[in-house]
N, C-alpha and C positions, 0 to 999 in steps of 0.2 A: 348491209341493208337488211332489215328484215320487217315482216308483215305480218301480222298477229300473231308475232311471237315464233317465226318461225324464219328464218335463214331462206334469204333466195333460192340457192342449192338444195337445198330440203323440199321447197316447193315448188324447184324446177321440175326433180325428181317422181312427185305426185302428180307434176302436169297442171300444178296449181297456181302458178307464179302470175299468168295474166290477171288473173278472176282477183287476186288479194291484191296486185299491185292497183287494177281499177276501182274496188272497192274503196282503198285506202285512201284513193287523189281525188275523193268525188271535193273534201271543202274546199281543196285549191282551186278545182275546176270551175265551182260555180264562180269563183272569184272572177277567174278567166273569162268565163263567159260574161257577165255584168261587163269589163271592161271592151271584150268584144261588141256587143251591140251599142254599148257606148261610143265607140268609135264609129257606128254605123249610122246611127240614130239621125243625123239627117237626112241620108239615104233610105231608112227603113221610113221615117214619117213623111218623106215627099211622096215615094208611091203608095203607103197606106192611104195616104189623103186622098190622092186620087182612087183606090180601090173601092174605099169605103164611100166614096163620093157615087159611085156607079155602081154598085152591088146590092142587090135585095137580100143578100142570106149569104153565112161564111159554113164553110166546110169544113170543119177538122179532119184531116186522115193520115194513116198510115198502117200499115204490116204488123200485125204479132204486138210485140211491145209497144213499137211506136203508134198503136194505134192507141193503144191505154191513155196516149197524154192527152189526148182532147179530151178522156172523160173528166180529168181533173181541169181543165182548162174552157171548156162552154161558158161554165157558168159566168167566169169574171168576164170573160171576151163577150160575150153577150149584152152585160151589163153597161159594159165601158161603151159599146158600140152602138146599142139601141136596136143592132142586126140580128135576127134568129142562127142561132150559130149551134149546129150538131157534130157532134163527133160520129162519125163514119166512118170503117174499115175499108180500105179499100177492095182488101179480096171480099167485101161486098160491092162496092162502086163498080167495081169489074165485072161480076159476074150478073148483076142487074142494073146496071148504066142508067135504064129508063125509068126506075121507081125512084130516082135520085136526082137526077140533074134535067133539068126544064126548059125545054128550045125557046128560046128568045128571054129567058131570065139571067141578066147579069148576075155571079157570083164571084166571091172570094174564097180560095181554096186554100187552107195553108197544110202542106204536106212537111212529114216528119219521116226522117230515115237515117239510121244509123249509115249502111254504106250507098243509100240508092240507087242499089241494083238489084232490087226484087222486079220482076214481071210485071207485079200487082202495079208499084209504084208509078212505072213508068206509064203502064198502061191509061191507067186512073187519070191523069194527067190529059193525056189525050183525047179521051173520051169525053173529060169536060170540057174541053176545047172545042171538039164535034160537035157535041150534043147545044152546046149553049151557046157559040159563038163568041161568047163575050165571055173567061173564065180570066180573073187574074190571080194568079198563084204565086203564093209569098212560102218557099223550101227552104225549110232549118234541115241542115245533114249535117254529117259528121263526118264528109269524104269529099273533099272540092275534085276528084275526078270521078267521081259517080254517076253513073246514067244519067239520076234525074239534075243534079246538077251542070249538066252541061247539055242537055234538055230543052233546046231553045235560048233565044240571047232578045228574045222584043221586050217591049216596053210592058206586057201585062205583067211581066215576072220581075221578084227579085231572090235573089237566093243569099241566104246565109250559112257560111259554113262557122260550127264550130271552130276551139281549139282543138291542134291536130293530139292531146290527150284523150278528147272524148270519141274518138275514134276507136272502139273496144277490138283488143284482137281476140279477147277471151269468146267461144259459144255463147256466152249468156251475155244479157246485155246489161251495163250498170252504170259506168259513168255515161254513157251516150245517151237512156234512158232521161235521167234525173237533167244533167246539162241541158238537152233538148226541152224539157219540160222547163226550167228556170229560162230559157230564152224564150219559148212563149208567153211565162207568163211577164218578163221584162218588157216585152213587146208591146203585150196589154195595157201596159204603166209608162211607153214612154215620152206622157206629157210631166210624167214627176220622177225621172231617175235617179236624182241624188239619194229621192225620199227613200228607193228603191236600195241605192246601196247598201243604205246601215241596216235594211234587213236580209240581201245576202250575206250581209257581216254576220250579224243576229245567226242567219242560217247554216254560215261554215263553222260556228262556234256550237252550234247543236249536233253538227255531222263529227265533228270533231272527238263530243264526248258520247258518242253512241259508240264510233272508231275504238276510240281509247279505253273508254271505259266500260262500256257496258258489253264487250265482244269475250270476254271470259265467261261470262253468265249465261251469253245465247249458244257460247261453244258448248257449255254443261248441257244448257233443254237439248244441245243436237245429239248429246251423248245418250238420252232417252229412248226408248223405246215406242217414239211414238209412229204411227202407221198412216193418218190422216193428219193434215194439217184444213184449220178453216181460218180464214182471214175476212173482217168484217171491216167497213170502212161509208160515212155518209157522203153525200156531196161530194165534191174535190176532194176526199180521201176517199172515194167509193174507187178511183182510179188507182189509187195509191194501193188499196185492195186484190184489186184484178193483178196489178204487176205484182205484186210480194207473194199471189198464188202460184203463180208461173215460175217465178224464179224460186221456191223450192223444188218443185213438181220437176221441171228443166233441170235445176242441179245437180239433184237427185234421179235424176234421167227416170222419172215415173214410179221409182221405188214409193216414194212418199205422195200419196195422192189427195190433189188440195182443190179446195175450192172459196168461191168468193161472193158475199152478198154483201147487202145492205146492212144495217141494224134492223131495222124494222123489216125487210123482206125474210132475213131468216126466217121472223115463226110462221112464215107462210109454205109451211112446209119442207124447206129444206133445211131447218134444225132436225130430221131425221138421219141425217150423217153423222149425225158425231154420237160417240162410243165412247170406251172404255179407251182405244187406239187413238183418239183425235187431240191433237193439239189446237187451241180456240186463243187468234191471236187477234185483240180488240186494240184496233185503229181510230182513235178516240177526237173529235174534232175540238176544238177551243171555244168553239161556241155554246152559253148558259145555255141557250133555246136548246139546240140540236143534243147537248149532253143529256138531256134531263130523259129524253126517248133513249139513250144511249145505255144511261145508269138503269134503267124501268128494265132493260134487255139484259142485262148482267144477272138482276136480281132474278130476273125468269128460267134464269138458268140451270138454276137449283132446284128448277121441277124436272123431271123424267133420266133420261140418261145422263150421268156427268160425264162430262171430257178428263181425259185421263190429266192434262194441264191447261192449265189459261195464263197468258200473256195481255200485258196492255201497251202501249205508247203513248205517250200524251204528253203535252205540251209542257205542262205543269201539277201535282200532286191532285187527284179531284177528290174531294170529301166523299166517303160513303163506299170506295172501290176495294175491295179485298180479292186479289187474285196473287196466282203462284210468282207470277214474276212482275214487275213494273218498272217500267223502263219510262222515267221524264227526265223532260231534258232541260228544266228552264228552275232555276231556284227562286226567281226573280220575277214570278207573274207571266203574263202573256206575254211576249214580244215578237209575235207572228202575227198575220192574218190565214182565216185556212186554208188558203191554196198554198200560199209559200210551205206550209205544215205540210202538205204533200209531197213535197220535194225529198225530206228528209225521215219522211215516215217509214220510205220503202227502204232506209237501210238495216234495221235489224231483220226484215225478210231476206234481205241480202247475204248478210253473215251468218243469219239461221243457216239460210242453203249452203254455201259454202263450207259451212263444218260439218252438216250432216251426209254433203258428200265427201269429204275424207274419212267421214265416222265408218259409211256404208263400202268405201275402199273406189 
């Protein structure tokens, strides 16, 4: 068995074997999970009906990573539900409980957690349940004996556990992330699952040639000498953004120091980090509207300091883009919408970090 290219043994030896074996199983996993909440999906939509039936406002939260998915995830849940729906950390919800949850306001809270047993999580939980009386929480984990998973058994709750793959033993988070994040947004979608299939299909077939093919090329940018990484991302990839920052920053244990905006919030100042040192890796959404702001930022770039490289991901080839590396994954047109694109954008952040902590030792 081996994982980019390297022998179990070999990456036992580095202490790397988890981080490549979860990188490499994310297109099986989301398989897995479609068929998971498949098999739930009556269960999930009898007590969503009732939640959403009783709820003025949904909560996204969770810790560190998992808190990232709800930034990709608002928007459609929003949409689908007609409910004001925020994405909210918990280690905020914990430390000011009262700027957030509303005594006598029904809400829906859906908590994300790789093994739910962070403080924050359980806490969080709780407090909404105090503070509001009326809190029903719908828990995507990756650990069915985790705190928050066994966290109360009434009727406001349902809990869903991944498959027990998404369960990460590696430090850094990667299939639990992404898995977690494609159950939410299956969640979203399921009064049309099937329709939903063929684009996790669509979407293990995109993970597959980022996996395959394009991990020689982000292994070389790791061999670079680069000092800063920036990662830019709109909408449902602005999440996509925040985790692919972390996860070099994290792999690299702080050696490589990253950060993450918008396209358009960059020139509001923090286009002042990057240098000579920065790697500038542009998270590109499918959408004409949202590109055309995205393409206007590319070209801007070419005023003041350049970035030592630029990196893109995108769906499909965009006229007019000339940068150091470009990574698309689709020969064939769109075959996403862009939150699904989210799912699978944060894997060349993924494999960046990953080589460039073996590059750094």
């Amino acid at each position: 068995m081996q994982y980019f290219g390297m022998s179990v043994p070999v990456l036992e030896q580095k202490g790397a074997v988890h981080t490549a074996r979860e990188i490499s199983q994310q297109p099986e996993l989301w398989q897995g999970v479609w068929q998971e909440v498949h098999g739930q999906q009556a269960g999930l939509d009898a007590f969503l009906t009732k939640a959403l039936q009783r709820s003025n406002r949904i909560v996204l939260t969770g810790a560190g990573t998992s808190a990232f998915i709800g930034l990709s995830l608002s928007g459609i849940i929003q949409r689908k539900t007609g409910l004001l729906t925020q994405a909210i950390a918990t280690t905020d919800l914990v430390s000011h409980p009262h700027d957030y949850f509303q005594p006598g306001q029904p809400m829906l809270m859906i908590s994300f957690a790789r093994s739910g047993n962070s403080p924050e999580s359980v806490a969080a939980v709780a407090l909404a349940q105090e503070i509001t009386r009326c809190c029903y929480h719908l828990v995507i984990t990756c650990n069915a004996q985790g705190n928050l998973a066994l966290h109360g058994t009434d009727d406001l709750r349902y809990v869903l556990v991944l498959p027990k793959e998404a369960n990460d033993e590696s430090l850094a988070m990667t299939s639990s992330y992404t898995g977690m994040l494609l159950a939410g947004m299956l969640i979203a979608q399921l009064d049309n699952l099937a329709e939903a299939k063929r684009s996790v299909d669509v979407l293990a077939g995109y993970g597959r040639k980022i996996i395959n093919y394009y991990a020689e090329e982000l292994a070389r940018i790791a061999r670079t000498d680069f000092k800063r990484a920036v990662f830019l991302g709109s909408g449902p990839l602005f999440g996509t953004a925040k985790e692919s920052q972390l996860k070099v920053q994290e792999l690299t244990d702080g050696k490589v120091i990253c950060k993450e905006d918008s396209f358009l919030g960059l020139r509001h100042g923090p286009k002042a980090v990057i240098d000579g040192t920065t790697l500038v890796c542009y998270i590109f959404s499918n959408k004409g509207y949202v590109s055309n702001y995205e393409r206007d930022l590319v070209r801007s770039m070419e005023k003041g300091q350049p970035p030592m490289l630029e990196m893109g991901v995108m769906e499909t080839l965009i006229p007019g883009i000339s940068l150091d590396h470009i990574f698309y994954l689709s020969d064939n047109g769109y075959g996403l919408t862009e939150e699904y694109l989210a799912v699978c954008s944060v894997l060349p952040a993924q494999i960046l970090g990953f080589f460039k902590s073996l590059q750094l030792g």
